[in-house]
N, C-alpha and C positions, 0 to 999 in steps of 0.2 A: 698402601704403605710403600715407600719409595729406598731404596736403598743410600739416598744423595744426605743421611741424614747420618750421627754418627749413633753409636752403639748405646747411648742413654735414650736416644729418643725413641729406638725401637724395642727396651723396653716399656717407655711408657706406654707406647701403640699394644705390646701385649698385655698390660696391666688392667688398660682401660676396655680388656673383654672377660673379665674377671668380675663376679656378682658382688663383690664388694665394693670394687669402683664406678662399673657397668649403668646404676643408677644415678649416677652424678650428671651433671650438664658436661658436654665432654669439652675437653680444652686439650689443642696441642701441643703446651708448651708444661700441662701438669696434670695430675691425674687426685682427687682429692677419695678417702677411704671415709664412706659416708656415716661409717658408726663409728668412726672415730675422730674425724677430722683433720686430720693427719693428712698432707699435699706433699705429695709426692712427684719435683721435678728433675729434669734432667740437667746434667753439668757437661761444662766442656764445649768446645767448640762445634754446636747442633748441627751446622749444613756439613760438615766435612764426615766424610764416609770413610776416612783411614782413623776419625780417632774412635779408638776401640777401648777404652778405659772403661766403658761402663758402671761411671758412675751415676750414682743418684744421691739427692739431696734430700732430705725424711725432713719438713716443716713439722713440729707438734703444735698443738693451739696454744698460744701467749707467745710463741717467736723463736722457740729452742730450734736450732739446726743441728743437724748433721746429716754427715755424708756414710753412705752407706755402697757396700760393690753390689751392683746390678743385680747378677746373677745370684746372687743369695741370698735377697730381698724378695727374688721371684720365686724361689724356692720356697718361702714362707708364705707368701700368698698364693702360690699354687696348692700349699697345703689347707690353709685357711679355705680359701676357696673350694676344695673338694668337698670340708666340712659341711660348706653352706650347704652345696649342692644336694649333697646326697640327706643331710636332715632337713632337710626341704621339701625334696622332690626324691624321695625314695623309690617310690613306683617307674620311675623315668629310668631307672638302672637295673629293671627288674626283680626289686623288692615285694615281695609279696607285703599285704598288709598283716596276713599273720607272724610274719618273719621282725616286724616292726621294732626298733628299740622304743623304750618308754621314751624317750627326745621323740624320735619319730612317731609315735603315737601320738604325742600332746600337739607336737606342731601340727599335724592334721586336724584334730579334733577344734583347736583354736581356730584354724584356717577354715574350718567347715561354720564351726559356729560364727565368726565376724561375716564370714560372707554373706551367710542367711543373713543375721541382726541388720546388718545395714547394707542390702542386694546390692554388694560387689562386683556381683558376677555379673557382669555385661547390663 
């Protein structure tokens, strides 16, 4: 990530390491949110490294725009994003399995039975 970029584009570069975007084909110029589909690009003049506006542009599906301020768009996906994380991969943050919430319980046991059902695993 380069700094010759302005202040929208680097947050797309953080967006797109976010488990919501993360799985997407990645593109530099937009970041798309794959359970929703919702494209998320940057505004404003991209190679200039003084514009600091930090806007972002929120696409919903059928062509609705708006513009959204960077940094409080990231805010909300940083929080979404922890959700994922942690009811996902609870054990990764040192959850024990008996400390489990029912979310985190059923996502495991789902995750244990598809992967058996149809050998996922490797």
């Amino acid at each position: 990530m380069s700094l010759s970029c302005n202040l929208s584009v680097r947050y797309i570069d953080a967006l797109q390491q976010l488990p919501q975007f993360l799985c997407a084909v990645p593109a530099r110029e937009s970041v798309t949110h794959v359970l929703t589909g919702v494209r998320i690009s940057p505004l404003g003049e991209l190679q200039d490294a003084d514009d600091t506006a930090g806007l972002l542009e929120v696409e919903f599906p059928g062509g609705n725009k708006i513009q959204v301020i960077g940094a409080l768009y990231l805010q909300l996906a940083l929080k979404e994003a922890a959700e994922i994380e942690i009811s996902t991969s609870p054990s990764d943050f040192g959850i024990r399995e008996s400390k489990y919430s029912p979310v985190q319980q059923r996502i495991a046991d789902l995750a244990e039975h598809l992967n058996r059902k149809h050998a996922l695993d490797g």
